[in-house]
C-alpha positions in Angstrom: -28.3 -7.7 -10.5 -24.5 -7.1 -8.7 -22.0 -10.0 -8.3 -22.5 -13.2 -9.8 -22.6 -16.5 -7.9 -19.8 -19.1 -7.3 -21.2 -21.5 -9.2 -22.5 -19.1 -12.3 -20.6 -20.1 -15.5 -21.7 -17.9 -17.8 -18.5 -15.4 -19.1 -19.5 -11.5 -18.2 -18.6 -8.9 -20.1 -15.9 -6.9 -17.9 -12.9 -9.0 -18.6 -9.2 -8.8 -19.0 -10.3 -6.5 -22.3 -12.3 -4.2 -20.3 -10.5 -0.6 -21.0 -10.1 -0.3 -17.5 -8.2 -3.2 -17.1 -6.2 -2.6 -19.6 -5.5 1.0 -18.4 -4.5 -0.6 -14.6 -2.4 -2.5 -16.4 -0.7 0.4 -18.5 -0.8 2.4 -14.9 1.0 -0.3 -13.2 3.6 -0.8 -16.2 4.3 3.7 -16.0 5.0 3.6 -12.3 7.0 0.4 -12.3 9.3 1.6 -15.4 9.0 5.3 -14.0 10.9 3.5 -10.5 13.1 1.1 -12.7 14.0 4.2 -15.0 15.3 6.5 -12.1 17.4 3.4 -11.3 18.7 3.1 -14.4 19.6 6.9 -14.4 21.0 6.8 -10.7 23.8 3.6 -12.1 24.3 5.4 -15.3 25.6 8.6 -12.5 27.5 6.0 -10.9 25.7 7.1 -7.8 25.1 3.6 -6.5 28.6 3.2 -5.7 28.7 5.9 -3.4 25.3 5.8 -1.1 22.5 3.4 -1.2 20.2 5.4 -3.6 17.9 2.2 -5.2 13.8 3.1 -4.6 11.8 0.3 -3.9 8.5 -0.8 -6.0 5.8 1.5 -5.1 2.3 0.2 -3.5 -0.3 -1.8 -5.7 -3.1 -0.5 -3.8 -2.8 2.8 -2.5 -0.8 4.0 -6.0 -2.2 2.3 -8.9 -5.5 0.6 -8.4 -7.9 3.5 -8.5 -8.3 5.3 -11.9 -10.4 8.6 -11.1 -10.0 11.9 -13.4 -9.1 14.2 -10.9 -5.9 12.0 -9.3 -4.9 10.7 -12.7 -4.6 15.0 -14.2 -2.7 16.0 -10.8 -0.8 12.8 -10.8 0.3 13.8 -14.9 1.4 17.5 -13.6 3.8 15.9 -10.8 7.6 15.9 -11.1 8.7 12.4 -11.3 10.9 12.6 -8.2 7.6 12.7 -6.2 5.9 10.2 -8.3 9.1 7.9 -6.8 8.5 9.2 -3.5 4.9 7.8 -2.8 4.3 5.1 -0.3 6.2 1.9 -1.4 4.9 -1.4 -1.5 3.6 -3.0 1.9 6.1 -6.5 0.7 9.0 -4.3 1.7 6.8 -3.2 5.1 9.0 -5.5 7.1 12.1 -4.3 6.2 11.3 -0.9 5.1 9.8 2.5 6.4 7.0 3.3 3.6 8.7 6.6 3.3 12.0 4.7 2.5 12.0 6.0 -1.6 10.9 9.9 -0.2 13.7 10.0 2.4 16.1 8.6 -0.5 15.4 11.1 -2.7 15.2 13.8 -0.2 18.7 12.4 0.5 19.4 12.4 -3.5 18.5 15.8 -4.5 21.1 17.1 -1.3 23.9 15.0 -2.4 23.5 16.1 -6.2 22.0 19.5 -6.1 24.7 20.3 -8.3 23.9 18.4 -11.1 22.2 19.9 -13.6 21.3 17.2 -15.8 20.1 14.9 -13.3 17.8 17.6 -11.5 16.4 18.2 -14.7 15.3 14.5 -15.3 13.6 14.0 -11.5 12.0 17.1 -12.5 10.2 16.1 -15.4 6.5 15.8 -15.2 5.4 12.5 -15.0 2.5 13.5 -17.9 5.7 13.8 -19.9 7.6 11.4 -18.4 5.5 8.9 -19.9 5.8 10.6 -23.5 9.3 9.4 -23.5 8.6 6.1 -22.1 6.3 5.7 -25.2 8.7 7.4 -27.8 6.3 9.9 -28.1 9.0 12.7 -27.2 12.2 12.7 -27.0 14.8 14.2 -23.9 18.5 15.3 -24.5 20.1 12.3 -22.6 22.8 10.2 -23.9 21.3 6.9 -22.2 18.7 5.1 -24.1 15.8 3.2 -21.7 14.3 0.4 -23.7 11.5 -0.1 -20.9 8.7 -0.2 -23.4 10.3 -2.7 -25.9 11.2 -5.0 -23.4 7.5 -4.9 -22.1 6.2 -5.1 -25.7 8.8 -8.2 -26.8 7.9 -10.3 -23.4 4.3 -9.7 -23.5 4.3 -10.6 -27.5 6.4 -13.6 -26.6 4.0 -15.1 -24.1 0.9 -15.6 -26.0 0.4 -15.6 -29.7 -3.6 -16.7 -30.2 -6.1 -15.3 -31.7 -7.7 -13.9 -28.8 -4.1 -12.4 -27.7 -3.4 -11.2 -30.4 -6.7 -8.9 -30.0 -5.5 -8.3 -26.7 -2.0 -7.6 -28.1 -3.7 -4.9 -30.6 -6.2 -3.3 -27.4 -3.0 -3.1 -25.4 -1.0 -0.9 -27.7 -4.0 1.2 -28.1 -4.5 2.1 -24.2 -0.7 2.5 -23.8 0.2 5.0 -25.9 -3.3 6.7 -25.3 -3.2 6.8 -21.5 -3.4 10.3 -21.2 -5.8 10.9 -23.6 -8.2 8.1 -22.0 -8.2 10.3 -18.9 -8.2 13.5 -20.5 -11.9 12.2 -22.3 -12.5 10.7 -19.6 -16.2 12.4 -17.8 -15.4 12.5 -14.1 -18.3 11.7 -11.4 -20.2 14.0 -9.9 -20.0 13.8 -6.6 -23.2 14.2 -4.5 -23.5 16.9 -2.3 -24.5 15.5 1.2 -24.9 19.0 3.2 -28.2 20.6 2.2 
């Protein structure tokens, strides 16, 4: 019963091919690209040239590491301009407020409140947000981001066994069924302490 010991050999069962784990992994992958695509759209813009508008990596632990229902369905219905907003990672705690990436895009949205185009994209839900990150819908923007290929090409390129290649296949799956894992997904019921 509970953990195992040190010294216990034998493999358990809830392993890197756990769906959870592989659903972290596909969470951690979303906000990573979701921060590494609003870069990409901010250099396209040419903003970087004229204010320091690059958000940080968001926190591990606060952002990513918990997978309940409820979080992940509000979390899917929020603009992707707050998405980059949340608490950035504590390795930039020294240099860095955690608020850095909400005060830079409250700073972004004032200088470009004009454009159109731009508002439109930090205003996309992060639910669908990750439809385009998957080629699962497409967006009128004359910028391709290849995020998922190049995560697809280097994880492919890493390992190429048997047992990755089941991993490989379980991967795939869970990516471009994230939402729908949570959507089926039976939330706990949580016990009601006042009587």
């Amino acid at each position: 019963m509970g953990r195992k010991n040190k010294d216990d050999a034998t493999k358990g069962k809830h392993d890197k091919n756990a769906p959870d784990n592989i659903i972290k992994k596909c969470k951690r992958i979303f906000f990573e690209n979701a921060i590494i695509y609003i870069n990409f759209i901010i250099k396209i813009f040419g903003l970087n040239q004229q204010k320091d508008f690059e958000f940080k990596k968001l926190d591990y632990k606060k952002n990513v590491d918990t997978l309940k229902k409820d979080e992940e369905m509000k979390l899917f219905n929020m603009p992707l301009k707050d998405v980059v907003s949340l608490e950035i990672s504590s390795k930039y705690s020294l240099t860095n407020d955690k608020d850095t990436n909400k005060q830079k895009m409250k700073n972004l949205l004032e200088y470009e409140k004009d454009n159109k185009e731009l508002i439109y994209l930090l205003n996309m839900k992060f639910g669908d947000w990750i439809d385009v990150f998957t080629f699962q819908k497409e967006i009128n923007f004359n910028s391709k981001f290849n995020g998922i290929e190049n995560i697809l090409k280097s994880l492919y390129k890493n390992e190429r066994d048997d047992y990755f290649s089941n991993y490989f296949s379980r991967f795939i799956f869970y990516l471009f069924n994230y939402k729908n894992w949570f959507q089926n997904k039976k939330g706990r019921k949580r016990k009601n302490l006042v009587k």
